[in-house]
Backbone as numpy.savetxt, mean C-alpha at the origin, in Angstrom:
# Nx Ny Nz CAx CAy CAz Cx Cy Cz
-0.52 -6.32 -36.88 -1.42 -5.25 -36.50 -2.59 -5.79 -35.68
-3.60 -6.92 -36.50 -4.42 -7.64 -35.55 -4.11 -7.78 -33.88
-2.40 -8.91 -33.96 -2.19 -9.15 -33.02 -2.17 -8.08 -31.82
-1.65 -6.60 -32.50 -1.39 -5.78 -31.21 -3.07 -5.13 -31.03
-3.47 -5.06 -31.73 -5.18 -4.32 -31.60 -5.73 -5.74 -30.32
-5.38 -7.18 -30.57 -5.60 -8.16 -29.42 -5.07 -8.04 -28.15
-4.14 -7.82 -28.37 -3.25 -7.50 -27.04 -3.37 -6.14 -26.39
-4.04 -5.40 -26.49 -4.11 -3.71 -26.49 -5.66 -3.97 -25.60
-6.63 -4.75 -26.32 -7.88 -5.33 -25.58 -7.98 -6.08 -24.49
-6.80 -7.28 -24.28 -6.58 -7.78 -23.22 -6.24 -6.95 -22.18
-5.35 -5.80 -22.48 -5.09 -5.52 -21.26 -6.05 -4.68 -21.05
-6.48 -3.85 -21.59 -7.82 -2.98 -21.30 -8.69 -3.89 -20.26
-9.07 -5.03 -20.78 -9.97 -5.44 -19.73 -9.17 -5.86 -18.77
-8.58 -6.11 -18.61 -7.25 -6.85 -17.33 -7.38 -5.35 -16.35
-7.54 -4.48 -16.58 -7.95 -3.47 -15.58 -9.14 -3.47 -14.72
-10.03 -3.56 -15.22 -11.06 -4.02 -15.21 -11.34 -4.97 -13.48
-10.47 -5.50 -13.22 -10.48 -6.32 -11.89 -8.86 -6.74 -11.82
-8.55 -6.23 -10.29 -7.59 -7.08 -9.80 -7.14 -8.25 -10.23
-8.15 -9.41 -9.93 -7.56 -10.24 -9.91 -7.22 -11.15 -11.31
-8.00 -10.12 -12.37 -7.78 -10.20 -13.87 -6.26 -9.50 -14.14
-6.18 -8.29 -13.88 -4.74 -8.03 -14.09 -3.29 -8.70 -13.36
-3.64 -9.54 -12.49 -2.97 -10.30 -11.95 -2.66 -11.58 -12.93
-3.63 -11.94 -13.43 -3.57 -12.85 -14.45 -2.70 -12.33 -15.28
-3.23 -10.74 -16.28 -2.59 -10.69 -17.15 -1.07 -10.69 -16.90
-0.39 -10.15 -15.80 1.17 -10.30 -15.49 2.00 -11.40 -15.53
0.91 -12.25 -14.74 1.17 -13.49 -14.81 1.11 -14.26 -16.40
0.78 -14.36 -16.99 0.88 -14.70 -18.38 1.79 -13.99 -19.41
2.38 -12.74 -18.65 3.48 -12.22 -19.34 4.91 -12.75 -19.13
4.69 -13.79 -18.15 5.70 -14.19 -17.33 6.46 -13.77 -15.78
5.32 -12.94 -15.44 5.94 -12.78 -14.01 5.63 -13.35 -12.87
6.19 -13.46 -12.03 5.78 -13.83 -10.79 5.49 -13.03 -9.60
3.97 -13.79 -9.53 3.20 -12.89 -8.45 2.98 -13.94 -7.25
3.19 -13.45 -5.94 2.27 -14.01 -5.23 0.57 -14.25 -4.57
0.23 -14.11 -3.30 -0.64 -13.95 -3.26 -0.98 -12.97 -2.87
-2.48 -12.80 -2.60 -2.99 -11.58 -1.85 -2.52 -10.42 -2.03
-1.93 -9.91 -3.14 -1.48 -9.07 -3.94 -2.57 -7.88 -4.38
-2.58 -6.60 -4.40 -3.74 -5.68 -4.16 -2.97 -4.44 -5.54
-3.62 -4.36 -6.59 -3.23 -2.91 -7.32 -4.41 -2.28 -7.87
-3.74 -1.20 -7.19 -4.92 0.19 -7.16 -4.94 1.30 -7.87
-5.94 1.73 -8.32 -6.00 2.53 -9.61 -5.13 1.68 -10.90
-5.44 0.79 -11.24 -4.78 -0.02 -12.14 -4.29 0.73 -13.85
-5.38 1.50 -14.08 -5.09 2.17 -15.54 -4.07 3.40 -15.09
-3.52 3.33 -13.90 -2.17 4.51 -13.54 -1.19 3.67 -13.37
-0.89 2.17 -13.02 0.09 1.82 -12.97 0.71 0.93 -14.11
2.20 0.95 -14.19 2.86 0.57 -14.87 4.07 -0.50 -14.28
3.63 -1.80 -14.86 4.48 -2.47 -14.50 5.66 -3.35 -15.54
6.76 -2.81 -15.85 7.82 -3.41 -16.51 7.41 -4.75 -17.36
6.86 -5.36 -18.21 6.80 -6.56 -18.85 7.85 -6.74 -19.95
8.49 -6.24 -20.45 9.49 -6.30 -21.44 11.09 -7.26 -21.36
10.67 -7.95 -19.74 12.02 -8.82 -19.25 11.13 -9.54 -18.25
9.62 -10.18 -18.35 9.33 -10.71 -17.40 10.03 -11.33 -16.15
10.86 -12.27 -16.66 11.77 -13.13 -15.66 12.40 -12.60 -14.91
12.66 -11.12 -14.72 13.41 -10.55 -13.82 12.47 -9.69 -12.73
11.27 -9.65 -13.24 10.60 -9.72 -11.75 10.13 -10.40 -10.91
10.01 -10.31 -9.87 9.66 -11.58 -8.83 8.82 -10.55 -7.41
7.89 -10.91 -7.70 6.45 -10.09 -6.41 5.91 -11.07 -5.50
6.36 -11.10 -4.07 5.60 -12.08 -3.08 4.21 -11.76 -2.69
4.14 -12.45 -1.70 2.84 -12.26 -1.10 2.23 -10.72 -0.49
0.89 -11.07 -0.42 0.21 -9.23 0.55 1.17 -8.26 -0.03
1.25 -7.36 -1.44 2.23 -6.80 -1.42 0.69 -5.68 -2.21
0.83 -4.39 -1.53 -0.20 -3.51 -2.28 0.55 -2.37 -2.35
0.12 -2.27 -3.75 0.58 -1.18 -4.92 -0.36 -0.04 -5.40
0.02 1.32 -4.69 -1.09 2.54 -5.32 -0.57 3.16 -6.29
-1.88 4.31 -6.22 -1.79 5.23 -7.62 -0.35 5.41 -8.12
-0.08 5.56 -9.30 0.98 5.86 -10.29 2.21 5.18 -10.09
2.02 3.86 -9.39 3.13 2.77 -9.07 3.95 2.50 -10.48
5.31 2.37 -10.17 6.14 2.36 -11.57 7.11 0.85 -11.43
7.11 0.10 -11.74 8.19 -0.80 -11.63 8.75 -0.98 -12.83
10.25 -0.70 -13.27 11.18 -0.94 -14.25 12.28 -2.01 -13.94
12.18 -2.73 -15.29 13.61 -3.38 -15.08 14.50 -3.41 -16.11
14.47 -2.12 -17.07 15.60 -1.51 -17.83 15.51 0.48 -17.87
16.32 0.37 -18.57 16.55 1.93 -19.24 17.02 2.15 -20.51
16.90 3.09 -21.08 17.42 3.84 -22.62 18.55 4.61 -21.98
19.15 4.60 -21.37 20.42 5.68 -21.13 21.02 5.38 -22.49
21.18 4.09 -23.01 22.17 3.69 -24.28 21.97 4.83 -25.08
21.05 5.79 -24.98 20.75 6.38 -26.89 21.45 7.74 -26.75
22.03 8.12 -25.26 22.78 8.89 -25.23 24.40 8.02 -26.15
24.51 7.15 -25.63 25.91 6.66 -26.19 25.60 6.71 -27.82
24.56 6.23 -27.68 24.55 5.84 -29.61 24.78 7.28 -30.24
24.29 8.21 -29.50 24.12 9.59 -30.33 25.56 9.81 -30.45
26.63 10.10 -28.98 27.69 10.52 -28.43 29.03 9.78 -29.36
28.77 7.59 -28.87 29.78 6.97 -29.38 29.59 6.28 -30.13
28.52 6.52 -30.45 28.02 5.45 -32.22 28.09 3.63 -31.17
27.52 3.49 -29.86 27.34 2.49 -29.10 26.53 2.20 -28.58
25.72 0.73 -28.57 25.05 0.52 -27.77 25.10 -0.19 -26.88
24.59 0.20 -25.59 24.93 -0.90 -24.33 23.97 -1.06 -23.55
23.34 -2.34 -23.64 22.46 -2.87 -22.84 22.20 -2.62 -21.43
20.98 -2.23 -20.31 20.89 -1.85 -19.60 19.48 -2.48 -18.58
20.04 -3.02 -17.74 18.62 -4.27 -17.04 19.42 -4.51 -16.07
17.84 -5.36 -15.18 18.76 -5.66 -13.69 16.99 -6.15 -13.72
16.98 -7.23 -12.20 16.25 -7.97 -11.55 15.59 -6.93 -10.62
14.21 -7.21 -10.22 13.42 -6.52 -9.24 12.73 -7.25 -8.29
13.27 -7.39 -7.39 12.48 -8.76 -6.40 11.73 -7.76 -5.26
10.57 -8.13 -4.77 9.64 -7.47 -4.11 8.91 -8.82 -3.31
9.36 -8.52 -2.02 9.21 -9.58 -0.89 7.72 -9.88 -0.54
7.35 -9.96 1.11 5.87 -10.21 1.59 5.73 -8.97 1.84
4.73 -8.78 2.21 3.97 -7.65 3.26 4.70 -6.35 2.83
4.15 -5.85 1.88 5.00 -4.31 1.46 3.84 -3.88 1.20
3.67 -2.07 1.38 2.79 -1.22 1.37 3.62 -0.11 0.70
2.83 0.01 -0.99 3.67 1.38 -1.37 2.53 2.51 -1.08
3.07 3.89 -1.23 2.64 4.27 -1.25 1.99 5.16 -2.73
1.26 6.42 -2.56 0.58 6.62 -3.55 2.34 7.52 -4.46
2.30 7.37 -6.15 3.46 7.68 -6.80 4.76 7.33 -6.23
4.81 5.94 -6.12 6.53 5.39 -5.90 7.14 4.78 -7.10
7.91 5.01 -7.53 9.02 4.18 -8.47 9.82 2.99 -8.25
10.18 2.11 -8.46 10.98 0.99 -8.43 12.16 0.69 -9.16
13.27 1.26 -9.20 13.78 0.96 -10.68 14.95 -0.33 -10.62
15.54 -0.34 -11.69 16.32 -1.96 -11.87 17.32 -2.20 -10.75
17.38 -3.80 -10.85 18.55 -4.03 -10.07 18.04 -3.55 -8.03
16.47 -3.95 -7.90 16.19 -3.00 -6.71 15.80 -5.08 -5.89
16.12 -5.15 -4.74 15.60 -5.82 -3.54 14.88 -4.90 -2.71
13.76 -5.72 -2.47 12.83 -4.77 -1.26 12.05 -5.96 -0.11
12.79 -5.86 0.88 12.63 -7.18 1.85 11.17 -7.29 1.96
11.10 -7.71 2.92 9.44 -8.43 3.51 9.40 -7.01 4.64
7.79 -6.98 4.51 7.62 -6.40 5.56 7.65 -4.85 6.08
7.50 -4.16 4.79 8.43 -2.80 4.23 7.04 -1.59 3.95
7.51 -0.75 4.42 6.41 0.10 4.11 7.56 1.44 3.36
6.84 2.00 1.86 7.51 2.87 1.09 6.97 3.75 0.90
7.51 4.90 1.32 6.32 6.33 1.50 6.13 7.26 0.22
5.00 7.66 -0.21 4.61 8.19 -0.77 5.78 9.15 -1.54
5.68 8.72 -3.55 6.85 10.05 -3.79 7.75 9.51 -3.88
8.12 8.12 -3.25 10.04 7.77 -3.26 10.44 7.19 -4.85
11.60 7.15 -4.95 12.53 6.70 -6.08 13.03 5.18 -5.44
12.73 4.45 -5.27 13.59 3.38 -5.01 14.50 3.06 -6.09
15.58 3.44 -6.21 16.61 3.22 -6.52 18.13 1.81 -5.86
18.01 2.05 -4.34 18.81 1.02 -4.05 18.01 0.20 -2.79
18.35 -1.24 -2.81 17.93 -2.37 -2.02 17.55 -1.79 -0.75
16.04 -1.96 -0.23 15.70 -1.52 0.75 15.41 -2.99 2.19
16.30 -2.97 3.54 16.16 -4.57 3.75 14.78 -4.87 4.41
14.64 -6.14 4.60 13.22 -6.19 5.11 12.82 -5.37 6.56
11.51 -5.26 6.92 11.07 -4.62 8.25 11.78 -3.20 8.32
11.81 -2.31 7.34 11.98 -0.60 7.15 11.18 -0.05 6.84
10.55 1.30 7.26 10.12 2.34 6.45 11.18 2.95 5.60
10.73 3.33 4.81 11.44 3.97 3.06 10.61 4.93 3.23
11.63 6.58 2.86 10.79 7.51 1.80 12.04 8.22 1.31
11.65 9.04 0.21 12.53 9.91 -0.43 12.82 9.75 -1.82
13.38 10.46 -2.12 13.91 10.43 -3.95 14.91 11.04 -3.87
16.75 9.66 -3.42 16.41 8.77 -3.76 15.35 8.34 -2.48
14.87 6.71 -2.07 14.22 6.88 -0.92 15.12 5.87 0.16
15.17 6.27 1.30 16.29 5.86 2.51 15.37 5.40 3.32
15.98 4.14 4.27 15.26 3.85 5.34 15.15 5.08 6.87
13.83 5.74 7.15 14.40 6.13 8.02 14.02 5.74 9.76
13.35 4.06 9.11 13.29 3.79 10.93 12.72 2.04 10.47
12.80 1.57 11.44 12.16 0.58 11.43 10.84 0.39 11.63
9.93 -1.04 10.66 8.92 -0.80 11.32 7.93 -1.10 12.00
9.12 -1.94 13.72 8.63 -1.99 14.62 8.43 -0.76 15.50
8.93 0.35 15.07 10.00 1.61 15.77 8.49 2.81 15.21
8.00 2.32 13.86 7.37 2.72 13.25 5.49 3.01 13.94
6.15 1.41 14.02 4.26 0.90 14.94 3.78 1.47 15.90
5.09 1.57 17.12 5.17 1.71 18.70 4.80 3.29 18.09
5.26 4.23 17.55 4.91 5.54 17.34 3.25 5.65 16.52
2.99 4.85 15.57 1.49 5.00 15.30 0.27 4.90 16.32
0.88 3.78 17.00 -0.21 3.58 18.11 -0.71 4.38 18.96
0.30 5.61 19.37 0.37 6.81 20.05 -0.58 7.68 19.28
0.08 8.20 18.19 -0.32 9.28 17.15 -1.67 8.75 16.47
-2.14 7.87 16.10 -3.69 7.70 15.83 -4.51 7.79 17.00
-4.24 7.77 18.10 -4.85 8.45 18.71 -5.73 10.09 18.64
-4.25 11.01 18.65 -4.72 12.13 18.44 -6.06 12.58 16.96
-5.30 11.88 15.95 -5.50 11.49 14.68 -6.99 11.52 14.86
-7.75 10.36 15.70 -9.03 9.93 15.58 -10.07 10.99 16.33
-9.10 11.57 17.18 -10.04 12.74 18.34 -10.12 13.81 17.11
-8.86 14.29 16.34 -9.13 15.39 15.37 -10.19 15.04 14.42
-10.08 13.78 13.87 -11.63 13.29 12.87 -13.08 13.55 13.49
-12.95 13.56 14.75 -14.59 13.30 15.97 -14.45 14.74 15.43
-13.61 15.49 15.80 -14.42 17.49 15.89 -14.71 17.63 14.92
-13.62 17.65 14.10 -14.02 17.88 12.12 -15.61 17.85 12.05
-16.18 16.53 12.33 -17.07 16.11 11.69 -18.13 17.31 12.54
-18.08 17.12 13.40 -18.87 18.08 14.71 -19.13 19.93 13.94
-17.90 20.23 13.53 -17.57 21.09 13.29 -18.08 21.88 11.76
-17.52 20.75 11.12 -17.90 21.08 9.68 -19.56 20.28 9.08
-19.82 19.84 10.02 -21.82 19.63 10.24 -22.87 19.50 10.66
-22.29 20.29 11.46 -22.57 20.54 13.09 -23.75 19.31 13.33
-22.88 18.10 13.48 -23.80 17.21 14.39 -23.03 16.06 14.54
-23.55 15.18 15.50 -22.50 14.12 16.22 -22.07 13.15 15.12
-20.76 12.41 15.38 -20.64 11.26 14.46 -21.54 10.25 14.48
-21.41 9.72 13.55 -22.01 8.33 13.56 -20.52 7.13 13.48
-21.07 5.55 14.36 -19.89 5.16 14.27 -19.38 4.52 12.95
-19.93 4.38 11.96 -19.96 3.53 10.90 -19.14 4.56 10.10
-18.67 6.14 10.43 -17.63 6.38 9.81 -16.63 6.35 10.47
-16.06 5.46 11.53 -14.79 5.40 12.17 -14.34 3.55 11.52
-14.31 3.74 10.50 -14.01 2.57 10.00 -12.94 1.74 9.99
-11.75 2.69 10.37 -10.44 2.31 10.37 -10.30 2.97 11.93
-10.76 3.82 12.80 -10.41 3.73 14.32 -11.52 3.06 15.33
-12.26 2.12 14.53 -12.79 1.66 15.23 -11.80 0.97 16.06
-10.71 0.24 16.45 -10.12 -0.44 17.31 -9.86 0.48 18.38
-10.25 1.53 18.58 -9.91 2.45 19.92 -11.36 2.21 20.43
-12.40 1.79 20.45 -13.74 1.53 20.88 -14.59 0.37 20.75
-13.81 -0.87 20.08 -14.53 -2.01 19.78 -13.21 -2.75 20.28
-13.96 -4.07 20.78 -13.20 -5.21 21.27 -14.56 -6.18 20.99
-13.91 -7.54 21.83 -15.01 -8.71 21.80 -16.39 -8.12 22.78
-15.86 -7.56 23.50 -17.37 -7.60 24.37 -18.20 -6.58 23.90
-17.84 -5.60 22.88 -18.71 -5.17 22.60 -18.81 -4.89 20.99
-18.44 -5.53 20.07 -18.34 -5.77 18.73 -19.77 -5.82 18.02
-20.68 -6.62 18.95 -21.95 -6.94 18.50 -22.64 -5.31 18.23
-21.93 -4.31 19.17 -22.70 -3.03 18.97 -22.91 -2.19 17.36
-21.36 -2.78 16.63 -21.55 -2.20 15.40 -21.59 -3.04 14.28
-22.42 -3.29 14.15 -22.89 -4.27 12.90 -22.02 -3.03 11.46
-22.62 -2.19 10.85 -22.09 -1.62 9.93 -20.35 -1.38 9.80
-19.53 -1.96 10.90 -18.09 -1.20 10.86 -17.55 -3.01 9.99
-16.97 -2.73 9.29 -16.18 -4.09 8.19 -14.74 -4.29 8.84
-14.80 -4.79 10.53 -13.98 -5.06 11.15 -13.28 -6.29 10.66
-13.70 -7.33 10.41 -13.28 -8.74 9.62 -12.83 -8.31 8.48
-13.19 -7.56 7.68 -12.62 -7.17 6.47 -11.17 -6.35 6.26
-10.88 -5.74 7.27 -9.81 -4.62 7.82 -8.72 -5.45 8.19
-9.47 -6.44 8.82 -8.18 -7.11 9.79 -7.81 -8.24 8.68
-8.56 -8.65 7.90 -8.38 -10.03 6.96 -8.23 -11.30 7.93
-6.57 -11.74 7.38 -6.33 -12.81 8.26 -5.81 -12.81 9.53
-6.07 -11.72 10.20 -5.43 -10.97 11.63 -6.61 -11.44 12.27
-7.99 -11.36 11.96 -9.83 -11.02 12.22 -9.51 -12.11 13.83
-9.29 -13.30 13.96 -10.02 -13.96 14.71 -8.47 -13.85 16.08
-7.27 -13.83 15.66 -6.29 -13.26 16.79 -6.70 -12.37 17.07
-7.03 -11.07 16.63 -7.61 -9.52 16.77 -8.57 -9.85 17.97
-9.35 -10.34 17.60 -10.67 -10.32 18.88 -10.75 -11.42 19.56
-9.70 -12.10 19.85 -9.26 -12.65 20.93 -7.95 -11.44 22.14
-7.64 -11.10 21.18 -6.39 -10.46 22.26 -6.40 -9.02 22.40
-7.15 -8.13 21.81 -7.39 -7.07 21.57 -8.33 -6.71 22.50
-7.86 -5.07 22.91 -9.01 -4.72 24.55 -8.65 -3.06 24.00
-9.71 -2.60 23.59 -9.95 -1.43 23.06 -9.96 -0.03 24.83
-9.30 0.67 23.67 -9.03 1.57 25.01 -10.54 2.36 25.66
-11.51 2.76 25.01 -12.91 2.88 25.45 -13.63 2.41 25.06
-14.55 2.01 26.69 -15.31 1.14 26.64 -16.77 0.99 25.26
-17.20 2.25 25.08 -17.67 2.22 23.97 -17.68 3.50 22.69
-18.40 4.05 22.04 -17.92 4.96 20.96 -18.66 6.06 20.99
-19.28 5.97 22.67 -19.99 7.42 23.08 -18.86 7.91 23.91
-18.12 6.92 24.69 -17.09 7.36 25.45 -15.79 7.88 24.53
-15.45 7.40 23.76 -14.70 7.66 22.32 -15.05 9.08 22.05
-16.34 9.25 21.59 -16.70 10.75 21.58 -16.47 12.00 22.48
-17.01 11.30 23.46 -16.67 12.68 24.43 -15.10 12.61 25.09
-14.36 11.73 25.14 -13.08 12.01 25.46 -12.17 13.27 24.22
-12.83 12.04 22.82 -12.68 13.09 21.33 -12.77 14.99 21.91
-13.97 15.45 22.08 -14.26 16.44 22.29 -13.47 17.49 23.49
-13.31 16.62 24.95 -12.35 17.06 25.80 -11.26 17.47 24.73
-10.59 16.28 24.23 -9.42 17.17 23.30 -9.23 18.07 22.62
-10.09 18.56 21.99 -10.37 19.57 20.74 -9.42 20.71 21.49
-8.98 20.70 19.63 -7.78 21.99 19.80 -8.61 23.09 19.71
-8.16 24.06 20.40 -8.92 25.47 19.99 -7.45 26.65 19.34
């Protein structure tokens, strides 16, 4: 009883910080890599009952109501049915660079390559290979995601002009740039980076930060021009 009232406390605080609940997994026996990110931590659930059969690489971030299993109870139908029980498990390997999204599942017996983005809502049920978008329940690849990129780059565009009116709109007064935090790259480059001290450009990019602003040439020149192109667009 002690022991589980101890263990019930550990993990309580293991929520508490990332890189504490990383620990705690890790001491359950799993393997994590690095730079590993889980979010909303007291919503997710991660399989410990067969440590050794999971295996988590590097940069791999996990949101709200993330599920990873590596068994099932189907048996208690048999036990009821054939007076049988039959064991039920499988391995869960989870590569580099994966982005789930918010409520995805994982269940046994699943490969999920490097490089993988899993959309919001899916069942992963069968081996997804590396460099795919995933969605669905079950969830299917439905593009690649280099195929993926070449289309974002387009579409955040529009994306960032609809954020400029919103704001215009619903308070009635101009943006400020320190909330374009994530489109700042349509208006900041090297030559003019020094302009926004408040935007956590190094922080966004991580270990991308110092290739980024070497090779990167933002499509306007600055984030007044950003604005009023924003506004030309506005849907009516």
């Amino acid at each position: 009883m002690i022991k589980k009232i101890i263990n019930k406390l550990l993990y309580c605080v293991s929520l508490l910080r990332n890189k504490w609940y990383i620990k705690y997994l890790r001491n359950k026996g799993i393997c994590i890599g690095s730079g590993c990110v889980f979010r909303n931590r007291g919503t997710i659930r991660v399989d410990t009952t067969r440590p050794s059969l999971v295996t988590i690489g590097n940069n791999v971030d996990f949101n709200r109501n993330f599920q990873l299993l590596t068994h099932d109870y189907t048996t208690s139908v048999f036990v009821r049915k054939y007076y049988s029980f039959i064991n039920s498990s499988g391995r869960v390997n989870i590569g580099n660079n994966i982005v789930f999204g918010t409520d995805v599942i994982v269940l046994k017996g699943v490969t999920i390559g490097d490089n993988c983005i899993i959309g919001a809502g899916s069942i992963v049920s069968k081996s997804i290979p590396s460099n795919s978008v995933a969605v669905g329940r079950p969830a299917k690849v439905i593009c690649s995601v280099d195929d993926f990129y070449e289309r974002r780059k387009t579409e955040c565009i529009n994306e960032a002009f609809e954020y400029v009116n919103s704001i215009i709109e619903r308070y009635d007064r101009e943006p400020y740039y320190e909330e374009f935090y994530e489109e700042f790259h349509l208006f900041v480059d090297k030559s003019n980076i020094h302009k926004y001290p408040k935007l956590p450009i190094s922080n966004q990019l991580g270990a991308g930060y110092v290739s980024w602003l070497e090779n990167h040439k933002a499509m306007f020149d600055d984030f007044e021009m950003f604005v009023e192109e924003a506004k030309r667009h506005k849907v009516h």
